[in-house]
C-alpha positions in Angstrom: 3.7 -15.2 5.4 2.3 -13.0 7.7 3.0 -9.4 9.5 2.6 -8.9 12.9 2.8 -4.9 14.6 2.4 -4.2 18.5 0.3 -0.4 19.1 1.1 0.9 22.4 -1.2 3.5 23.9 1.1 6.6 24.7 -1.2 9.2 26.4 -4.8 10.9 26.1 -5.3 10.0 22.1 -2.0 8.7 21.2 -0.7 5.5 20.0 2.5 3.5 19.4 3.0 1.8 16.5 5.7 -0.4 15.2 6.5 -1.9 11.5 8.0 -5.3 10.9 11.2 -3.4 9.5 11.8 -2.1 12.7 10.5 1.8 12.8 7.6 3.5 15.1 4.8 5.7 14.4 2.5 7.4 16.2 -1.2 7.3 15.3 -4.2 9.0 17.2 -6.1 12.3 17.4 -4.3 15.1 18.7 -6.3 17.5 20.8 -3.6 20.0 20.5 -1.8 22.5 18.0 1.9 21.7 19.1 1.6 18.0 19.2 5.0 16.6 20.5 3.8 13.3 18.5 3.2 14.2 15.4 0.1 11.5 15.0 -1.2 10.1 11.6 -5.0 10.0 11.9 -5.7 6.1 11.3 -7.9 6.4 8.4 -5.6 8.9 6.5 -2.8 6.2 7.3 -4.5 3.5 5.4 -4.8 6.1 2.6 -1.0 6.9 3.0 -0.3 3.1 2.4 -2.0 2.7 -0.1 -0.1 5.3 -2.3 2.9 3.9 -1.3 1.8 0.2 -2.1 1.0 1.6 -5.8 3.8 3.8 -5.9 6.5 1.2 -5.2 5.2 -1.0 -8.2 4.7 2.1 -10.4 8.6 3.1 -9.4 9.8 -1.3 -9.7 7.8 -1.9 -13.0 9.0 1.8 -14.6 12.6 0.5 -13.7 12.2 -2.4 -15.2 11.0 -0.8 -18.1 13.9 1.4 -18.7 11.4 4.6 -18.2 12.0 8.0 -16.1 10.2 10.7 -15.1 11.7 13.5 -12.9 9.4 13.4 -9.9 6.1 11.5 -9.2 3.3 12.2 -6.4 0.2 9.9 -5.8 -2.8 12.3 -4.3 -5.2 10.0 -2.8 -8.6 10.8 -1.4 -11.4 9.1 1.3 -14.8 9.4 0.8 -16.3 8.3 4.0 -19.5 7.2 4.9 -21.9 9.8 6.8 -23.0 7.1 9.4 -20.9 4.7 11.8 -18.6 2.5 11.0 -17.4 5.8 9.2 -15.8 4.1 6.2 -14.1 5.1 2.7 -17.2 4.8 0.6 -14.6 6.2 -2.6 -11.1 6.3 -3.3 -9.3 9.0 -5.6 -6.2 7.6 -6.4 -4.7 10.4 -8.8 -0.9 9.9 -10.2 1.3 12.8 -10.9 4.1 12.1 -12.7 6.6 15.2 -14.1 9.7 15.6 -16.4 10.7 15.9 -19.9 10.0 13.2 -23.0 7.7 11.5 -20.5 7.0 8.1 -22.3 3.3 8.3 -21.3 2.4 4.9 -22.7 5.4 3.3 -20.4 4.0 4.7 -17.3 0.4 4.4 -18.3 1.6 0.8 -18.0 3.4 0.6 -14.7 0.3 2.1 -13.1 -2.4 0.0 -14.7 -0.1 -3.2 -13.4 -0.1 -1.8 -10.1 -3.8 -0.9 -10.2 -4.6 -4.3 -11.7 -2.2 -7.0 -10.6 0.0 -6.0 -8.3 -1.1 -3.8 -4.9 -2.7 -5.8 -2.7 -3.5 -2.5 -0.8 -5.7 -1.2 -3.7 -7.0 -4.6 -3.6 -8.1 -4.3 0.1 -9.5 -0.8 -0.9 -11.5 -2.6 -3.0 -13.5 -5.0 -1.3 -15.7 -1.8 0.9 -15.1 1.2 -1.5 -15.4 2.2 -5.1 -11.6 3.1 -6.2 -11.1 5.4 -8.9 -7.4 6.4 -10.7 -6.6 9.2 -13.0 -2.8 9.7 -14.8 -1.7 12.8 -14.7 1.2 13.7 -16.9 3.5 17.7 -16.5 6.0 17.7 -19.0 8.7 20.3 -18.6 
């Protein structure tokens, strides 16, 4: 199986970028406050996809599980490196998950399978930085 994306340079710092299901993004470095494209910075992107990777198997494997929570955020931040190649040195992955009679154990679970066994994202993260998770649980 494989994945395949075309990036299309736009203008100045802009890029193009499309997803196998079909939808476009914009990455680059804007040089302006009103950016008409609304540009993910690359680096930032890869640490947006990598919360979602998780947070897909935290939301499949809590399902599955018969667990709920009322809302759940995944904070994630880059270290990078001081010299070129700038590169995530560390990743903070930190897990937020809110509502009432939260089955802590359940959803300690779900994210330790997704940390462990299941994101291939956190995975990639982990062959050029040092990625660290916390659980963070708000009970109403």
């Amino acid at each position: 199986m494989s994945d395949k994306v075309t990036t299309v340079w736009k203008e100045k710092m802009i890029f193009e970028s499309d997803n196998p299901s079909g939808y476009s993004f914009n990455l680059g470095v804007s040089e302006e406050d009103n950016d008409p494209y609304k540009s993910l910075r690359p680096k930032a992107a890869m640490l947006s996809a990598l919360a979602a990777c998780s947070g897909l198997d935290v939301v499949s494997v809590a399902e599955k599980m018969k667990t709920e929570f009322s809302d759940f955020k995944i904070e994630v931040v880059g270290e990078l490196t001081d010299e070129h190649p700038k590169i995530y040195h560390t990743v903070i992955v930190d897990y937020h998950f809110y509502g009432s009679d939260l089955d802590e154990k359940k959803i300690t679970k779900a994210v330790n399978l997704s940390v462990e066994k299941y994101c291939g994202v956190m995975e990639m993260f982990r062959q050029f930085s040092k990625v660290e998770t916390k659980i963070n649980f708000h009970n109403n």
